[in-house]
C-alpha positions as CSV (number, residue, x, y, z in Angstrom):
1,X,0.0,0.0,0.0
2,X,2.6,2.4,0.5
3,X,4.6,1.6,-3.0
4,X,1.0,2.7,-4.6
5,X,0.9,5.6,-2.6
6,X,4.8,6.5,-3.3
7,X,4.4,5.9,-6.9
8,X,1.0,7.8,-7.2
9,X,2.6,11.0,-5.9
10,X,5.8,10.4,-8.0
11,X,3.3,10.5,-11.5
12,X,1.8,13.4,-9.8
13,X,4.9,15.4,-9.4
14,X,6.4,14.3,-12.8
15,X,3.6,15.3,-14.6
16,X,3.3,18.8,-16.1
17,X,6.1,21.5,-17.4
18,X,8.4,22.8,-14.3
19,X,9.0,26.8,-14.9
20,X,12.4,27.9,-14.2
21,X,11.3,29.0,-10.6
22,X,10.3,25.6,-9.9
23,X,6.2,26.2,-10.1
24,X,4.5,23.2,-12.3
25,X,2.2,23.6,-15.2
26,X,0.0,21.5,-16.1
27,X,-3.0,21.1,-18.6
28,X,-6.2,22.8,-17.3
29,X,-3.9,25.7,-15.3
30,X,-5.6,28.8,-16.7
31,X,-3.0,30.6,-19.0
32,X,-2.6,33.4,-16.2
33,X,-0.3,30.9,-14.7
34,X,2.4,31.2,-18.0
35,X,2.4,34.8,-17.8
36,X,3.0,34.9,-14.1
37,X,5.8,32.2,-13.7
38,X,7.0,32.7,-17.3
39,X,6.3,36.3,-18.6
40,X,4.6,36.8,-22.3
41,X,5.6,34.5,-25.0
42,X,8.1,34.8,-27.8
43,X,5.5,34.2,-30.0
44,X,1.7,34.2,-29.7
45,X,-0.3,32.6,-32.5
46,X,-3.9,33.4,-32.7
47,X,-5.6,30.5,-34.8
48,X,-8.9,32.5,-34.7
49,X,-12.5,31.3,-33.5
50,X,-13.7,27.7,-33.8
51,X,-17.5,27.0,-33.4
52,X,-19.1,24.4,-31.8
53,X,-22.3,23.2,-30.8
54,X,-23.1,22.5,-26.7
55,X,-25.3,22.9,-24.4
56,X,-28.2,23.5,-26.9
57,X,-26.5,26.2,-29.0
58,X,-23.1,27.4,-30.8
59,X,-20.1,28.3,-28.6
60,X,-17.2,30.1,-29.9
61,X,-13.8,28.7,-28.8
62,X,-10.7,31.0,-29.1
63,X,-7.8,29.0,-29.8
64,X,-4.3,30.3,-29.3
65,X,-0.5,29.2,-29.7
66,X,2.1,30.6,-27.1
67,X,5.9,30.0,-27.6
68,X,8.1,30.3,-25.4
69,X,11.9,29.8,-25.4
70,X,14.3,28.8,-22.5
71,X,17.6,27.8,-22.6
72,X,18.0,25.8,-26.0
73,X,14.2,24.5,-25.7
74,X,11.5,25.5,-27.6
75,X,8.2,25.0,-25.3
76,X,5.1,25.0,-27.2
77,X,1.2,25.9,-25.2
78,X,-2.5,25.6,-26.9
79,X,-4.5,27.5,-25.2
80,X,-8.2,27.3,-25.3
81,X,-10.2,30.1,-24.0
82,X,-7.6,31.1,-21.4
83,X,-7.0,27.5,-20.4
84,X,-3.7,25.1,-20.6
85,X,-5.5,22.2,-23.1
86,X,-1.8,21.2,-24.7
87,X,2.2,21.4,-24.2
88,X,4.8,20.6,-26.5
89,X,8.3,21.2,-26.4
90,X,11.2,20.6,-28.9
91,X,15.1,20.5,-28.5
92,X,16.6,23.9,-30.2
């Protein structure tokens, strides 16, 4: 029991993208969180509005692609109306 407790709070601490001050980003963190731990990105991408149906009518989702470089990586965020839905990152 306490191997699957060790190695549930090890995934849990693994999981997400570690800012240089040590906080951890995750998907779902609203995009506030970037531009408090990591300042604005290099480059922001605005893919513009995609429409969808819920909830008994059309919503509007505003899709967005933040960049951000550090050290020699290239760290990639979607963001989806202000929240953390994807992270990518590539070597230089």
């Amino acid at each position: 029991m306490k191997k699957l407790l060790f190695i549930l709070i090890a995934v849990m601490l693994l999981t997400g993208f570690h800012a240089p001050n040590g906080n951890i980003i995750s998907k779902g963190d609203f995009s506030d969180k970037l531009l408090i731990n990591l300042g604005n990105p290099t480059v922001r991408t605005d893919l513009g509005l995609v429409q969808t149906r819920a909830f008994g009518g059309i919503v509007y989702i505003k899709r967005e692609v933040w960049t951000y470089k550090i050290d020699q990586y290239n760290y990639r965020f979607i963001i989806e109306n202000g929240q953390i839905v994807a992270d990518h990152w590539t070597r230089f």
